[in-house]
Rosetta silent file (secondary structure, phi, psi, omega in degrees, C-alpha in Angstrom):
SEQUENCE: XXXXXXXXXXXXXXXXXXXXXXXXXXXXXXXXXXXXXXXXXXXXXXXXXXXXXXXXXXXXXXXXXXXXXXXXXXXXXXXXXXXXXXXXXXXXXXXXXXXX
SCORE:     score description
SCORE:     0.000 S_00000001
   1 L     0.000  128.856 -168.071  166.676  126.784  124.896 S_00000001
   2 L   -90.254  -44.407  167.514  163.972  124.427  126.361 S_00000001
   3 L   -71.323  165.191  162.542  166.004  123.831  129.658 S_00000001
   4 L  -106.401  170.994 -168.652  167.235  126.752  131.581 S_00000001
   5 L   -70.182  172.001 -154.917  170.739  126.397  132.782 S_00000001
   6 L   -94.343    4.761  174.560  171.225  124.796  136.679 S_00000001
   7 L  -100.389  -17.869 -167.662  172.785  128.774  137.680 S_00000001
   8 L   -85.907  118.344  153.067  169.408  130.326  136.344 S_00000001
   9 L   -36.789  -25.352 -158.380  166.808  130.356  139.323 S_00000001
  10 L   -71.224  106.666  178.872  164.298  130.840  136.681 S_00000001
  11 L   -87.282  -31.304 -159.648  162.454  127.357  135.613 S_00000001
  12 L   -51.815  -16.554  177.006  159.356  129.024  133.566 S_00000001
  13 L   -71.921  -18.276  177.010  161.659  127.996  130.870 S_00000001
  14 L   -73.083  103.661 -162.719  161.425  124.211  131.327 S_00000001
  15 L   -82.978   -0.824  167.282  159.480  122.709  128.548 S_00000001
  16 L  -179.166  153.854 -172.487  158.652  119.198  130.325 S_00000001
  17 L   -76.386  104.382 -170.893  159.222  117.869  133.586 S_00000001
  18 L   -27.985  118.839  164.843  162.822  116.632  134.236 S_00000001
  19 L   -45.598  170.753  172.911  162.306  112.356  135.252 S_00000001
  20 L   -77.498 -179.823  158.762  163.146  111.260  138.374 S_00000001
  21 H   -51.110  -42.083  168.859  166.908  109.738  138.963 S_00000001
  22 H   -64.650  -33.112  163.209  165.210  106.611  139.223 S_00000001
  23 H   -83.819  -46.325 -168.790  163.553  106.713  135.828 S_00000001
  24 H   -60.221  -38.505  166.479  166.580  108.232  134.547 S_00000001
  25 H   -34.254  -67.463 -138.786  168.169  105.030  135.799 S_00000001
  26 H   -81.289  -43.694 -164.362  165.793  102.318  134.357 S_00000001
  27 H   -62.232  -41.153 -170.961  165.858  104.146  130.314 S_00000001
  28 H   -47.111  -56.219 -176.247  169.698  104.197  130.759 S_00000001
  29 H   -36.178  -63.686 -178.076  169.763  100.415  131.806 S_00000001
  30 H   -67.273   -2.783  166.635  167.493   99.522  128.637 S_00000001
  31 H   -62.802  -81.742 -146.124  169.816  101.714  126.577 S_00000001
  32 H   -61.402  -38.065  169.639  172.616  100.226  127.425 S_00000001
  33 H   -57.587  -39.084 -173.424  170.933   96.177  126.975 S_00000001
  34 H   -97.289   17.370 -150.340  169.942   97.732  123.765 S_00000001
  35 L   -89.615  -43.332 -164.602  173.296   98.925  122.854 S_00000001
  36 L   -91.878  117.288  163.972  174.754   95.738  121.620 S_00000001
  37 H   -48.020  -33.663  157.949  173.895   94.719  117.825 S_00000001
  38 H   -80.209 -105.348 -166.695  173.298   90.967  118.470 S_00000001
  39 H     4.379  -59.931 -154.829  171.236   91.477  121.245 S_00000001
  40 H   -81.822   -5.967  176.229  168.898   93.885  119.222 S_00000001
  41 H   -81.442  -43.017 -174.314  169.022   91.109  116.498 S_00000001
  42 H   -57.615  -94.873 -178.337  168.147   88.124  119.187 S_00000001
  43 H     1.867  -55.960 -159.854  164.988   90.541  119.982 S_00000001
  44 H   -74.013  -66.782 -170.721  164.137   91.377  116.455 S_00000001
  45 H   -47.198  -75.758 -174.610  163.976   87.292  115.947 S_00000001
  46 H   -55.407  -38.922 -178.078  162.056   86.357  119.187 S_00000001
  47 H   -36.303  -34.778 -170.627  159.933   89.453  118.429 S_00000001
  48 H   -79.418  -41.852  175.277  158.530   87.242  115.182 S_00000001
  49 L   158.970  145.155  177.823  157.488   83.876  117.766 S_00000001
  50 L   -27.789  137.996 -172.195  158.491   81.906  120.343 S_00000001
  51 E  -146.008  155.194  148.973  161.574   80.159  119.751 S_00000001
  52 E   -91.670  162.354  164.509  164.094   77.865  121.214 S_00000001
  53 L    -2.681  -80.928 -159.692  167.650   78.026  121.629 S_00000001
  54 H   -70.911  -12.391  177.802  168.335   75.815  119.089 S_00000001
  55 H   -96.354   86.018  105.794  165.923   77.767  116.370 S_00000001
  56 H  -133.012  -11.378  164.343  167.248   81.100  117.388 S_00000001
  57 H   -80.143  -30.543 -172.553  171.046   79.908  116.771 S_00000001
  58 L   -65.806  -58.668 -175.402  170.204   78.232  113.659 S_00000001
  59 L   -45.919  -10.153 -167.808  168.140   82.163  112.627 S_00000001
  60 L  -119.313  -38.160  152.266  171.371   84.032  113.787 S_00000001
  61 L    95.956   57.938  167.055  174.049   81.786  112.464 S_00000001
  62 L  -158.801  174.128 -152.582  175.873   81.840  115.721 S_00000001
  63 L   -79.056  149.027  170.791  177.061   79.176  118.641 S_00000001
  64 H   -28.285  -54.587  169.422  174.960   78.255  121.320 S_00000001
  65 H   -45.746  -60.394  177.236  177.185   80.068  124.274 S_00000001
  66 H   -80.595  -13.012  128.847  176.716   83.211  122.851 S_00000001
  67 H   -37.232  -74.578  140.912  173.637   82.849  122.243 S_00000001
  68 H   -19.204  -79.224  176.505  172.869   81.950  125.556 S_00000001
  69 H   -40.629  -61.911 -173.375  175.246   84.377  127.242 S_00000001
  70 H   -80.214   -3.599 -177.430  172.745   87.545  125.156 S_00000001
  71 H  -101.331  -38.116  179.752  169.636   85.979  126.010 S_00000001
  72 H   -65.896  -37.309  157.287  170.412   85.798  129.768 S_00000001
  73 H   -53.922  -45.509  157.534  171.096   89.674  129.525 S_00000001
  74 H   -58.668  -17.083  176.478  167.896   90.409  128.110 S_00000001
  75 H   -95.111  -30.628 -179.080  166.185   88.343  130.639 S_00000001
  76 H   -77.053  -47.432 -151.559  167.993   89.891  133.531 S_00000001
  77 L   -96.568   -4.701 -176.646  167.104   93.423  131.957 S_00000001
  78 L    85.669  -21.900 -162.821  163.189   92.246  131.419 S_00000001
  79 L   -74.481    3.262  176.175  163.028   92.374  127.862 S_00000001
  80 E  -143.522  159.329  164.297  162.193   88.928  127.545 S_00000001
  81 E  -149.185 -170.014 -106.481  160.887   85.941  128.770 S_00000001
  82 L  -145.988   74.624 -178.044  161.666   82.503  129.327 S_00000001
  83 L  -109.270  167.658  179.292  159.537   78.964  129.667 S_00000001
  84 E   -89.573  143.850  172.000  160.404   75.490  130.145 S_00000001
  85 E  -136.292  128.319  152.180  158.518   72.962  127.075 S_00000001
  86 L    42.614 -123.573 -154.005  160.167   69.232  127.992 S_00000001
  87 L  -112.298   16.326  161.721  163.776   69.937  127.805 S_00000001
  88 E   -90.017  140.137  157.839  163.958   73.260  125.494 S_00000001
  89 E  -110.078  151.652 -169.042  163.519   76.727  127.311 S_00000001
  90 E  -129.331  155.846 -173.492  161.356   78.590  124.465 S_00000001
  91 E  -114.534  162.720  146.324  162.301   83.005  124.642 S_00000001
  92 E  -156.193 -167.097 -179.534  159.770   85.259  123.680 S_00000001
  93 E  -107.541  131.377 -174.115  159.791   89.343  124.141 S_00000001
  94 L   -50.348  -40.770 -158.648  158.252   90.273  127.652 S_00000001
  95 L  -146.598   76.251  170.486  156.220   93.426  125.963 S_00000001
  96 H   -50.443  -18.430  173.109  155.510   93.012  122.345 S_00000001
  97 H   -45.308  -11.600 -146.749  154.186   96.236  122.332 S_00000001
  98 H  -110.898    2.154 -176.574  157.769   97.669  121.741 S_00000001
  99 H  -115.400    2.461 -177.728  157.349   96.862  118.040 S_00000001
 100 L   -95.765    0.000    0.000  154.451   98.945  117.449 S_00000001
């Protein structure tokens, strides 16, 4: 057993150092944003190059709202980000690194 149980006093058994609450926090949060199957497909998409809106509804085959609606959750949650060109906001993924 790599933990020991929370009645044993003993720790020498603990095989890596528990995170903080606060860390424990942050992975849940990106869990749970990464939880949803559209979402991890809007990701998967911007992951390939900047896109607008309208090219990431046309790549997903779904309406604009909901589009919308999953991109501002990923944007809230960090995983993406967000610029104005003219009158298009263009997504891309905040930390491409997450594909390596």
């Amino acid at each position: 057993m790599l933990l020991s149980s929370p009645a044993s006093a003993d720790t020498s058994s603990v095989a890596f150092p528990v995170p903080s609450d606060m860390v424990l926090h942050l992975v849940a949060k990106h869990f749970k944003l990464l939880s949803d199957e559209f979402r991890l497909k809007l990701l998967l998409v911007i992951g390939l190059e900047e896109l607008s809106v309208n090219q990431i509804m046309v790549l997903v085959d779904a309406k604009q709202t909901t589009v919308s609606k999953h991109l501002q959750i990923l944007l809230d949650g960090n995983l993406i980000r967000c610029r104005k060109q003219g009158r298009s906001r263009m997504y891309t993924v905040a930390e491409p690194a997450i594909f390596e």
